[in-house]
Structure formats: structure tokens, C-alpha cells
DSSP file (Angstrom, degrees, kcal/mol; ACC not computed):
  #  RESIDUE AA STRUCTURE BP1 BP2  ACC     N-H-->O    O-->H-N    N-H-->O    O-->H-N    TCO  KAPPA ALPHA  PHI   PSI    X-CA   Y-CA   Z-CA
    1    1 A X              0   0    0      0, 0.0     3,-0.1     0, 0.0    72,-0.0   0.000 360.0 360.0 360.0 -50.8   26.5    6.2   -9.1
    2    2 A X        +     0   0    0      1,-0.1    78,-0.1     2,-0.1    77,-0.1   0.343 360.0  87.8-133.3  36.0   23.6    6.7   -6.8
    3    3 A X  S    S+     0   0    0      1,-0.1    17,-4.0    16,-0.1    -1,-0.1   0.619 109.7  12.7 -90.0 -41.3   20.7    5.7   -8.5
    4    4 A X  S    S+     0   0    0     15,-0.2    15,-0.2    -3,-0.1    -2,-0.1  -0.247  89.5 135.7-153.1  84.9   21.2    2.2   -7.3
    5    5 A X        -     0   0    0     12,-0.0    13,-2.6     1,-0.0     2,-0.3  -0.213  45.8-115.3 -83.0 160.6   23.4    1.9   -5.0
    6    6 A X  E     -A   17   0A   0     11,-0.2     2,-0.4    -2,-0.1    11,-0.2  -0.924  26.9-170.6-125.3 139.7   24.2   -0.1   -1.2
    7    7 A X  E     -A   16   0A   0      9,-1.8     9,-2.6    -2,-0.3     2,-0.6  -0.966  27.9-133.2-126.6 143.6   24.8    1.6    2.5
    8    8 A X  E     -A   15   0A   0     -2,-0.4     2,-0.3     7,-0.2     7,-0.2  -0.929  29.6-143.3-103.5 125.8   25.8    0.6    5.9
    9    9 A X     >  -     0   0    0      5,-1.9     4,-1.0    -2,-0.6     5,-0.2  -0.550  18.5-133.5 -75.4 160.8   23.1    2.3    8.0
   10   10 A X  T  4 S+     0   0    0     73,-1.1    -1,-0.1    -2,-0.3    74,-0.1   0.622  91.8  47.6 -81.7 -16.7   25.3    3.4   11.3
   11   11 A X  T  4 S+     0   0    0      3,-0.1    -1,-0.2     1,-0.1    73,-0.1   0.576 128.3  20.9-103.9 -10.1   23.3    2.5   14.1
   12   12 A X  T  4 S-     0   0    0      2,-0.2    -2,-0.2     0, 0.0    -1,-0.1   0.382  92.6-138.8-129.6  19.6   22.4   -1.2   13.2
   13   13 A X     <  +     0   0    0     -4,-1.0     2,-0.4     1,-0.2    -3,-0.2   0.787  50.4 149.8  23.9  56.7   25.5   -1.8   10.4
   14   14 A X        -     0   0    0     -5,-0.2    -5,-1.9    -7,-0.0     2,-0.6  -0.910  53.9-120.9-105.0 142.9   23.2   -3.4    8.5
   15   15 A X  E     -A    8   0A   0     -2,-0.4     2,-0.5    -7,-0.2    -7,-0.2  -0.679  36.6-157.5 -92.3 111.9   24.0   -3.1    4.4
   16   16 A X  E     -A    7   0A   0     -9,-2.6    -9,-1.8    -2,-0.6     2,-0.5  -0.822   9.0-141.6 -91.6 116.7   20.7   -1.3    2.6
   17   17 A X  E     -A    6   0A   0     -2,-0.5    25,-2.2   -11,-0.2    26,-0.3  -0.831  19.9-178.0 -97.8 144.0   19.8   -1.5   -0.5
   18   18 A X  B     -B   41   0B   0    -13,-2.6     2,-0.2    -2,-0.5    23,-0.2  -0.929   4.1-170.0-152.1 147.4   18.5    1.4   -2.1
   19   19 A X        -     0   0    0     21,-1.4   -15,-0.2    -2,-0.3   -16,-0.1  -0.904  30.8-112.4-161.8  98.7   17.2    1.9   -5.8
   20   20 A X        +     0   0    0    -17,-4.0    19,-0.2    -2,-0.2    20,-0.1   0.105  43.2 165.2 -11.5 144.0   16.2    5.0   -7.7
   21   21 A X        -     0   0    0     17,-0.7     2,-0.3     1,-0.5    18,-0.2   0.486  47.8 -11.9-156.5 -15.3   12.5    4.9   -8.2
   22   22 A X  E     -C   38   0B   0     16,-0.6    16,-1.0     2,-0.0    -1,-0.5  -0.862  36.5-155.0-177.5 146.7   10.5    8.4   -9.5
   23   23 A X  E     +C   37   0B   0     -2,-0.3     2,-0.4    14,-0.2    14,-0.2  -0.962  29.6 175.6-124.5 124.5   11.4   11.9   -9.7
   24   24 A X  E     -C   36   0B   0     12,-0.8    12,-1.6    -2,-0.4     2,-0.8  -0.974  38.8-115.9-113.3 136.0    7.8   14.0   -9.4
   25   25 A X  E >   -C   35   0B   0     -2,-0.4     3,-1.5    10,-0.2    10,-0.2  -0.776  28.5-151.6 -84.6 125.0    7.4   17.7   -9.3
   26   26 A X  T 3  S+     0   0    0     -2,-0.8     6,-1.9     8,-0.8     7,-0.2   0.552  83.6  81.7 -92.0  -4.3    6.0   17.7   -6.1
   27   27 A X  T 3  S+     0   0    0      7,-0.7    -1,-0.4     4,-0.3     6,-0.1   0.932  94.4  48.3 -70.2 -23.4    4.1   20.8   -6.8
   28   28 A X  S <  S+     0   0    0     -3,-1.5    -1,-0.2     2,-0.1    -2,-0.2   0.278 123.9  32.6 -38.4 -31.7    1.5   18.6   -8.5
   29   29 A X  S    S+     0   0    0     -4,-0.1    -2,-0.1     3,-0.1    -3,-0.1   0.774 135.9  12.5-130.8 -57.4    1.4   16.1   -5.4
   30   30 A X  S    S-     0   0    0     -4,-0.1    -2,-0.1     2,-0.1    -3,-0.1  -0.250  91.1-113.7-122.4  50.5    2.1   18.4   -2.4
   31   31 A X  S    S+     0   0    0      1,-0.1     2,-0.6     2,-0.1    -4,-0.3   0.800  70.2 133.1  62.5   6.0    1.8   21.6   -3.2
   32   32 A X        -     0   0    0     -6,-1.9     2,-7.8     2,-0.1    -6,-0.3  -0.875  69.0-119.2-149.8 128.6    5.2   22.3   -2.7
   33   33 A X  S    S+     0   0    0     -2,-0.6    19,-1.4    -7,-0.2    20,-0.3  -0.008  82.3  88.0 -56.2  56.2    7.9   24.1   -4.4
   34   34 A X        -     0   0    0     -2,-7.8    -8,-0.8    17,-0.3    -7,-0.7  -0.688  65.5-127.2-134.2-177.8   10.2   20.8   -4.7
   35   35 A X  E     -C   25   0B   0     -2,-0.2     2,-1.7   -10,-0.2    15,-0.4  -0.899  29.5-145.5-134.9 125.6   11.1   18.0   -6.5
   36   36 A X  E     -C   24   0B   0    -12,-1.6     2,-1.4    -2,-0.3   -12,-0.8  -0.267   7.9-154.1-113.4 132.0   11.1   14.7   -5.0
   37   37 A X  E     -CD  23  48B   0     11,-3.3    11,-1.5    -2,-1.7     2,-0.5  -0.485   8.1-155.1 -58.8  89.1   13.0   11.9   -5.3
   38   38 A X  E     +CD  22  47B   0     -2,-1.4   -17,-0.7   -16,-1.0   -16,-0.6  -0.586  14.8 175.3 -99.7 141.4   11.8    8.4   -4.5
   39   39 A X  E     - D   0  46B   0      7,-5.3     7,-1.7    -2,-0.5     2,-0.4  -0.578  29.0-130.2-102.3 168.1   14.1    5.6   -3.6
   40   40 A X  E     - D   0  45B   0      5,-0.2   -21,-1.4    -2,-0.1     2,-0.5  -0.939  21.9-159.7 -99.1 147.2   13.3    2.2   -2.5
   41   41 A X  E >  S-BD  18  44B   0      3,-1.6     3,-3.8    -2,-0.4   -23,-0.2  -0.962  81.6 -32.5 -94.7 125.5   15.2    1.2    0.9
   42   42 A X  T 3  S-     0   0    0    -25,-2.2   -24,-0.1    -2,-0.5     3,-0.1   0.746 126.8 -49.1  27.0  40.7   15.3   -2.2    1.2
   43   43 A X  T 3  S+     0   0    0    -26,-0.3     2,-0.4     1,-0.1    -1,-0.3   0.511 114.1 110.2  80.6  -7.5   12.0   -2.0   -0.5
   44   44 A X  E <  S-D   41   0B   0     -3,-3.8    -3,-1.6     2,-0.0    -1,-0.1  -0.996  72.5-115.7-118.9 127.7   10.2    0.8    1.7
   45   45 A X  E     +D   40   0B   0     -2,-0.4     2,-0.4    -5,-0.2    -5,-0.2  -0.285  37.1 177.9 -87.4 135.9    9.8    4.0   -0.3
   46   46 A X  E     -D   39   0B   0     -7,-1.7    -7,-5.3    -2,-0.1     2,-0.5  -0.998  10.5-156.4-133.1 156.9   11.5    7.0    0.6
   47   47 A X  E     -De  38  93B   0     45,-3.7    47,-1.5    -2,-0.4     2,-0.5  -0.851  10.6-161.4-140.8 134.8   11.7   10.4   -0.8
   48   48 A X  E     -De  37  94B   0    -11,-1.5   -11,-3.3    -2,-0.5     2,-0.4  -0.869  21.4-155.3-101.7 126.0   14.3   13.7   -0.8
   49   49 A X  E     - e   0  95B   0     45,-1.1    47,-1.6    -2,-0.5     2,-0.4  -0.783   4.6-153.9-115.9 136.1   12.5   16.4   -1.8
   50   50 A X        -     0   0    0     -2,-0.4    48,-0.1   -15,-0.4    47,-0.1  -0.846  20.3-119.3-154.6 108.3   14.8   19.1   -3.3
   51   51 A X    >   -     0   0    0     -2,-0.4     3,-1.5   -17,-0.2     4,-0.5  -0.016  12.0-132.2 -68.5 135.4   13.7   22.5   -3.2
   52   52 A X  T 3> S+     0   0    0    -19,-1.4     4,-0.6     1,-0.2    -1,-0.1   0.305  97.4  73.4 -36.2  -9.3   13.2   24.4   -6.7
   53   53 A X  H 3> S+     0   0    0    -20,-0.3     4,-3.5     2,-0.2    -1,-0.2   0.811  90.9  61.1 -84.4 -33.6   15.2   27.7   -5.6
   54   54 A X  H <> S+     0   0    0     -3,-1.5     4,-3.6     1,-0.3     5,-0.2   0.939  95.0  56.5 -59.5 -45.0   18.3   25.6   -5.8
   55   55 A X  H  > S+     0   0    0     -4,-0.5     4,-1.4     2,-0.2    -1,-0.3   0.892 113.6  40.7 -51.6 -42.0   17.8   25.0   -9.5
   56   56 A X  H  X S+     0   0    0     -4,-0.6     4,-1.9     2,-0.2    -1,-0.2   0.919 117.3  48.7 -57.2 -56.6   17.7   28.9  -10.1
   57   57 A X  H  < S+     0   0    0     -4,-3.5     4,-0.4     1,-0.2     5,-0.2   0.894 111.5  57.1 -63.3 -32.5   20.6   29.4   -7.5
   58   58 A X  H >X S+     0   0    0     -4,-3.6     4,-3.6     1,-0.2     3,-1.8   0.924 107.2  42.1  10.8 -97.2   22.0   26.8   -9.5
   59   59 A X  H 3X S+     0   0    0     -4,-1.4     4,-2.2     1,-0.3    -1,-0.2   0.724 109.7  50.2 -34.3 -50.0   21.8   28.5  -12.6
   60   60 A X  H 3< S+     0   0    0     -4,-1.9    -1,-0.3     2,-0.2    -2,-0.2   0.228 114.0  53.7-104.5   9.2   23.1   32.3  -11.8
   61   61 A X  H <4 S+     0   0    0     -3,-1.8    -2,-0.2    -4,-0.4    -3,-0.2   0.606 126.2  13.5 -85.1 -66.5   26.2   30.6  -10.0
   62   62 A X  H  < S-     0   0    0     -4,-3.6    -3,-0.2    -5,-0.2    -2,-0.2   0.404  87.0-122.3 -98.0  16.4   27.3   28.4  -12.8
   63   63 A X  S  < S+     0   0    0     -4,-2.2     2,-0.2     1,-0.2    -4,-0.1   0.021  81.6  91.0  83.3 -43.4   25.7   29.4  -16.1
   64   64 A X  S    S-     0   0    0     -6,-0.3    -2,-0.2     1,-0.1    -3,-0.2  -0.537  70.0-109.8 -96.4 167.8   24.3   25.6  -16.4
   65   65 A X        -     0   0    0     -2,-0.2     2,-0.8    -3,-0.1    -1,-0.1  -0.281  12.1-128.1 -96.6 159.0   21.6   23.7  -15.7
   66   66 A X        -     0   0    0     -2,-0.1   -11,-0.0   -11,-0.1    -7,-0.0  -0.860  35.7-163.4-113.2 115.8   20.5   20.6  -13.1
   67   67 A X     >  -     0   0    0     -2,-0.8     4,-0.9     1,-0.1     3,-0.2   0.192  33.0 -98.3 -75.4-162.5   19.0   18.0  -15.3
   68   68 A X  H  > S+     0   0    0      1,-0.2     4,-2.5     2,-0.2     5,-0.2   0.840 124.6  56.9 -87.5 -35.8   16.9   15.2  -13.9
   69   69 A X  H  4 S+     0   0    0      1,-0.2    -1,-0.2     2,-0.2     4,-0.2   0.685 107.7  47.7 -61.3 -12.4   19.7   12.9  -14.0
   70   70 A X  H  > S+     0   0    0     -3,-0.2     4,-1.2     2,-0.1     5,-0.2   0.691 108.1  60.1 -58.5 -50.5   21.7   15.2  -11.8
   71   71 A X  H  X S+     0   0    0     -4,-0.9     4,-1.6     1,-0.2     5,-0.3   0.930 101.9  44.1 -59.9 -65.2   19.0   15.4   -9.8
   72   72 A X  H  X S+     0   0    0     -4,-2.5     4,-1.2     2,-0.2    -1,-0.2   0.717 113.7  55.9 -52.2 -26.1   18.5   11.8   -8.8
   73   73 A X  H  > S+     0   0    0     -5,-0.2     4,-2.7    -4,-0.2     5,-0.2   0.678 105.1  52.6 -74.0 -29.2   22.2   11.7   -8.2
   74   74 A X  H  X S+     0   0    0     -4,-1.2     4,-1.9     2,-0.2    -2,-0.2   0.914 113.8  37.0 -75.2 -40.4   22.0   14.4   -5.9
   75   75 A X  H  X S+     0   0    0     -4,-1.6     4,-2.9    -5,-0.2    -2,-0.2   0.861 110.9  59.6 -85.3 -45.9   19.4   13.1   -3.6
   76   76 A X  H  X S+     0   0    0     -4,-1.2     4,-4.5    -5,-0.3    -2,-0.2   0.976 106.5  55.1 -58.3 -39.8   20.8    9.4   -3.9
   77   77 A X  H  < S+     0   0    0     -4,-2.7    -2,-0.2     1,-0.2    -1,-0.2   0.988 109.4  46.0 -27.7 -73.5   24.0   11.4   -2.4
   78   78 A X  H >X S+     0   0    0     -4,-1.9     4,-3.7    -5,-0.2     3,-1.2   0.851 109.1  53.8 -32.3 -63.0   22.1   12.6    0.4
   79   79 A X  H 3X S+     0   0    0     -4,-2.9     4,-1.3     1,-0.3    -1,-0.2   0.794 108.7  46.3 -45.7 -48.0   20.6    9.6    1.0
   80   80 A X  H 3< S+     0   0    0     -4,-4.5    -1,-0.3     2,-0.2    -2,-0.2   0.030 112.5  50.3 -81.2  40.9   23.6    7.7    1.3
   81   81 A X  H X4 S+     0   0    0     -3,-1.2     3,-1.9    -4,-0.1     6,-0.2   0.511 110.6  46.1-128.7 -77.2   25.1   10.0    3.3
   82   82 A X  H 3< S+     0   0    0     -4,-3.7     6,-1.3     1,-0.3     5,-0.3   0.550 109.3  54.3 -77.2  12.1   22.5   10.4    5.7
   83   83 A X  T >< S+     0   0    0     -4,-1.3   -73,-1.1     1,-0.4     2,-0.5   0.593 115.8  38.9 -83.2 -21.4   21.9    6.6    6.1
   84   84 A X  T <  S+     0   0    0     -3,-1.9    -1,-0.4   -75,-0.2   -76,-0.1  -0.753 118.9  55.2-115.7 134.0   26.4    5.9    7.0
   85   85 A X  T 3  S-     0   0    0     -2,-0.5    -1,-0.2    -3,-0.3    -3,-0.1  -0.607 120.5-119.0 -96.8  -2.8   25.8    9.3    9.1
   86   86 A X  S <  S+     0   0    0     -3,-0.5    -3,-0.2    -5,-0.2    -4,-0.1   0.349  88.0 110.7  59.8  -5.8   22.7    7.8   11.2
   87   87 A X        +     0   0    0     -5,-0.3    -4,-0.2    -6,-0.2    -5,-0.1   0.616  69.7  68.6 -42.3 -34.5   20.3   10.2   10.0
   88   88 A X        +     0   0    0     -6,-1.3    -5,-0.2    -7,-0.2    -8,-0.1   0.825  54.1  67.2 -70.8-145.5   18.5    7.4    8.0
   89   89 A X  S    S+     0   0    0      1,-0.3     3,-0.1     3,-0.0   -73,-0.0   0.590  97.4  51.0  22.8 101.1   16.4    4.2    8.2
   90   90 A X  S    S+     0   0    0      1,-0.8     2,-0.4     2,-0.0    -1,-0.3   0.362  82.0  90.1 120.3 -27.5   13.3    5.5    9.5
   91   91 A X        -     0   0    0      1,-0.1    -1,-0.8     3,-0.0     3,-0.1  -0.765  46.5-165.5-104.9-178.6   12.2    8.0    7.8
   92   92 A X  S    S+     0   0    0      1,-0.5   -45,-3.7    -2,-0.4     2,-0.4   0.734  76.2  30.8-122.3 -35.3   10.1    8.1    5.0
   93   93 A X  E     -e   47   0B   0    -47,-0.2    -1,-0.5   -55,-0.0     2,-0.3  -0.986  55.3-175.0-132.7 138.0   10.6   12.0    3.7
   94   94 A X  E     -e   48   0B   0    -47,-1.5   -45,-1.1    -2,-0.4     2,-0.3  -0.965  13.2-147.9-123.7 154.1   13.5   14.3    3.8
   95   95 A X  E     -e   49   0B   0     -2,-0.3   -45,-0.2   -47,-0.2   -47,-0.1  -0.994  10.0-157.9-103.5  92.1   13.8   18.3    2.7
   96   96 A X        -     0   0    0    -47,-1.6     2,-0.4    -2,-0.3   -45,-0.1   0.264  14.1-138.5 -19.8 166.9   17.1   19.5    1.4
   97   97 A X     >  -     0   0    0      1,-0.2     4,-1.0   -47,-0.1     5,-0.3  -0.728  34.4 -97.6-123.3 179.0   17.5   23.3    1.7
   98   98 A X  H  > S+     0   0    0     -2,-0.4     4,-3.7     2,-0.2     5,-0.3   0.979 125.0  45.9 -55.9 -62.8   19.1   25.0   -1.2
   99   99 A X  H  4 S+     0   0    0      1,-0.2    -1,-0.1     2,-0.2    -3,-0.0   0.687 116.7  45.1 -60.3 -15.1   22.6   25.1    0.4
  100  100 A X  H >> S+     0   0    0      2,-0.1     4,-2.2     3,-0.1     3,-0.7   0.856 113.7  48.1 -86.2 -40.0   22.3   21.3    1.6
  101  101 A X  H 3X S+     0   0    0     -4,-1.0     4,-0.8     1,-0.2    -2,-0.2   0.929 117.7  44.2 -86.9 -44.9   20.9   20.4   -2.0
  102  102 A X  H 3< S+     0   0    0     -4,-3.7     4,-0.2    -5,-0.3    -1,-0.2   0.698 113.5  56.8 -73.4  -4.7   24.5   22.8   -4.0
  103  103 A X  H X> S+     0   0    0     -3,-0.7     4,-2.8    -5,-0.3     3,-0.7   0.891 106.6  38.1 -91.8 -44.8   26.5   21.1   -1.4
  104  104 A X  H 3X S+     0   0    0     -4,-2.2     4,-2.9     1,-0.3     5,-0.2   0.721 118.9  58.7 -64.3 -15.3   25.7   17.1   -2.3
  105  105 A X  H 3X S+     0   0    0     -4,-0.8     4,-1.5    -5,-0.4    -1,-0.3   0.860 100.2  48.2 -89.5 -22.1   25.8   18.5   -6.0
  106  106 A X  H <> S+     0   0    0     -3,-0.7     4,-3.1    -4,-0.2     5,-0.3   0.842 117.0  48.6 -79.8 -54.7   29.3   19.7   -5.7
  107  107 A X  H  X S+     0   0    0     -4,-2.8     4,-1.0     2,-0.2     5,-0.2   0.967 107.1  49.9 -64.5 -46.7   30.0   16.2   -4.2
  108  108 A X  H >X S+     0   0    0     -4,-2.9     3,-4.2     2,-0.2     4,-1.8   0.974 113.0  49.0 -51.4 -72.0   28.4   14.3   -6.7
  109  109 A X  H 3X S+     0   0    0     -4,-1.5     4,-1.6     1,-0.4    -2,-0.2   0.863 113.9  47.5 -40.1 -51.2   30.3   16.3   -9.5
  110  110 A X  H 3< S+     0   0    0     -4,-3.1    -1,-0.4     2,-0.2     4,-0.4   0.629 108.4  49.1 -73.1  -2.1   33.4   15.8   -7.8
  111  111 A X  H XX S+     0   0    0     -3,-4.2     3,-5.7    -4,-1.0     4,-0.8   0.813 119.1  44.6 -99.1 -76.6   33.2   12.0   -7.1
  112  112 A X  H >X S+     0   0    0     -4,-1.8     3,-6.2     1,-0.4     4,-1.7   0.761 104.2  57.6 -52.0 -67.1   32.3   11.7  -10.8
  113  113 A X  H 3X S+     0   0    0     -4,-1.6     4,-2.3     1,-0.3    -1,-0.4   0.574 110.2  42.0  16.6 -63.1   34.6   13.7  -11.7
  114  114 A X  H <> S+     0   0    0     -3,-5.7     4,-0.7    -4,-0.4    -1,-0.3   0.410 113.9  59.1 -97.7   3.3   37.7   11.1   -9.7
  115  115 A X  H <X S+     0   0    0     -3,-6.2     4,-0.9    -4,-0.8    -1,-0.2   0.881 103.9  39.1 -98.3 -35.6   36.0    8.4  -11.1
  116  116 A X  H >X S+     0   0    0     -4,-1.7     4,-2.0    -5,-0.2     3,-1.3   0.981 117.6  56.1 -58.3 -38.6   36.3    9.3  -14.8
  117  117 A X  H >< S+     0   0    0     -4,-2.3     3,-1.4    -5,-0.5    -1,-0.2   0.995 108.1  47.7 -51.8 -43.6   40.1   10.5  -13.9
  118  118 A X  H 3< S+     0   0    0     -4,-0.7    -1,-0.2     1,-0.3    -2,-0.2   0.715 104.2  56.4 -69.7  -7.7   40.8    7.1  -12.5
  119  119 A X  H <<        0   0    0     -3,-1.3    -1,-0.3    -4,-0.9    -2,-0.2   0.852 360.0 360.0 -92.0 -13.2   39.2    5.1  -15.7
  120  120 A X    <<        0   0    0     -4,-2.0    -1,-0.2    -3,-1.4    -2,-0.2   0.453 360.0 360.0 -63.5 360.0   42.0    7.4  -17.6
């Protein structure tokens, strides 16, 4: 679903393509208690870094786990979200919070979720 996926950014309605590209644990690369995603945007790398507390909070809400394929769906969310919100195009790194990173996961699940009902 959002691994490789298209967006209208909001301030120049121009259609972006954007294409899954790495997930690293960024603790390895920056030091830093994430994991980060990188997309291409129209070919210029960006990456959503999505903090490791979530996976935990994750965990002790709902008994399961957030795989790496979750993961990349979750951050491709974001992305398209904050590219059709204006947020986008233009940066090169964003940082999810925990509660921003359980909210796009809730969304993902529920968009898959209507899509499998609607292939029924």
C-alpha cells in the first residue's frame, strides 16, 4: 500500500512519486534510538525515523508485534500524509513520536483492513 506509492504535494499539486527504499536501525548510523525509513521522492532520498519506544508501547497495548513490513507501511503513511497535508517536499528527514508513529499504524491497519473487506 505504501511502499510504493504516488502523492499530490499541496502547495505545488504536483503528483510525487515515492518508493520504499531501506529500513536501518538508526542506532548503528545515528546514534539514535529509531528506525528509519528511506523513501525515494521523485528520486531524492528521504527518511522517517520511527522511534523504538513505540515498538514496546506497541507491544504492552496489543499483545503483538510491529514487523518490518508494518514498519515501512507506517512511515510510507506518514509520508503521504504529510506530503497532501503540505508538510512535505523539502525535507530530507522526519521524527515520528511514539503517539504520531501508533496513530499512522492504526491507519494503516484500518485502510488494509477496508481494502481486504472490499476484495470480499
Amino acid at each position: 500500500m505504501f511502499t510504493n506509492f504516488t502523492a499530490t504535494d499541496r502547495w505545488t499539486k504536483k503528483q510525487v512519486h515515492c518508493i520504499y527504499e531501506a529500513l536501518i536501525v538508526a542506532i548503528a548510523t545515528r546514534h539514535a534510538d529509531a528506525v528509519d525509513v528511506k523513501f525515494l521522492v521523485d528520486g531524492r532520498p528521504v527518511w522517517v525515523a520511527l522511534p523504538h519506544p513505540a515498538w514496546v508501547e506497541y507491544k504492552k497495548r496489543t499483545g503483538t508485534l510491529i514487523t518490518d513490513a508494518l514498519a515501512k507501511e507506517i512511515a510510507g503513511h506518514f509520508l503521504k500524509t504529510a506530503l497532501e497535508s503540505g508538510e512535505g517536499l523539502g525535507r530530507e528527514m522526519y521524527s515520528l513520536t511514539v503517539e504520531e508513529t501508533l496513530k499512522h499504524l492504526e491507519e494503516v491497519v484500518a485502510e488494509a483492513g477496508a481494502q481486504v473487506v472490499g476484495k470480499g
